[in-house]
C-alpha angles and dihedrals in degrees: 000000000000122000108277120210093247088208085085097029117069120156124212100199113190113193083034099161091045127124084262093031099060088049100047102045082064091061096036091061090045085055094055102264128135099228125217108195107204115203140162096212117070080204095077095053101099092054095046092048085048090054089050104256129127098242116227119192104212141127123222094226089068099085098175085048090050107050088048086059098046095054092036091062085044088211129199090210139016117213116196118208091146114149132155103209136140128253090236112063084212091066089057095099088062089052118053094095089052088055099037088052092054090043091059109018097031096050095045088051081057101051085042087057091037090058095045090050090051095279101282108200108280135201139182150217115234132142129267095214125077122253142215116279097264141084095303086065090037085055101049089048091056095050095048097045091051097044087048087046085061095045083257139157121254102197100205105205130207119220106290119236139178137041108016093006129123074246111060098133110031131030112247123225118276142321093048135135131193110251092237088058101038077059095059103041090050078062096065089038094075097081100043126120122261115284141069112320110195118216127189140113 
């Protein structure tokens, strides 16, 4: 990807200090963008300013906070890797309420943001495999049909795998993507046309 002129390109990037976003605001900064890393942990500022990102402390449940920071950082583009899963795969189970709620509460908080700071492109993180009938495909589908609804991006994931995944050791089934390379084709992702953009391997 060439070099971009960051004055015009700033990148909101919600779920900043996750296992994708640590790995993404890198290569964002290398593109061109001005980065800011959203996160709901202060903890994780200093990693997020070493990357090269502007930290900003929010969740994505506060909608009023939120919107403040949005508009604040005035972005081009929002970029939604926003999950809420645990660190142990064998916890999921307890968590698919928590995930299906961020995936429809928490980016719609987002495009609601988006539209209050004058509709910045948006994109968001779904998966490119189909899930059981229940709250986690209702979910999806609700994610996909709002962002669309914005001429926005669905970026349409494989299962990740390698360093920080839930597969470190052994490749999943497809679709699947290595998390390195699922970083670097969100990347150019970023200037596709609206619609679902599959990326795996």
């Amino acid at each position: 990807m060439s070099s971009i002129s960051a004055a015009g390109n700033r990148v909101f990037l919600a779920g900043a200090s996750g296992v994708l976003g640590r790995r993404l605001v890198p290569l964002l900064v290398k593109a061109g963008y001005v980065v800011a890393g959203m996160t709901r942990s202060a903890g994780h500022v200093p990693l997020l300013r070493d990357l090269g990102a502007e930290p900003v402390v929010v969740d994505v449940y506060d909608r009023d906070a939120l919107f403040r920071a949005v508009a604040g950082f005035a972005p081009s583009l929002i970029l939604n890797e926003l999950t809420d899963l645990p660190d142990d795969a064998a916890e999921l189970p307890a968590s698919a309420e928590r995930n299906a709620r961020i995936r429809t509460e928490g980016n719609q908080n987002l495009i609601d943001a988006a539209r209050r700071a004058g509709s910045p492109r948006i994109l968001a993180q779904t998966v490119a495999w189909p899930l059981a009938p229940g709250p986690g495909a209702d979910a999806v589908a609700e994610l996909e049909r709002a962002i669309l609804a914005e001429n926005g991006v669905v970026l349409s994931y494989g299962q990740f795998y390698g360093p920080g995944t839930y597969h470190e050791l052994a490749v999943p089934a497809e679709p699947r993507v290595h998390i390195d390379r699922a970083a670097e084709l969100t990347v150019e992702a970023l200037t596709a046309p609206s619609g679902v953009v599959v990326i795996t391997d």
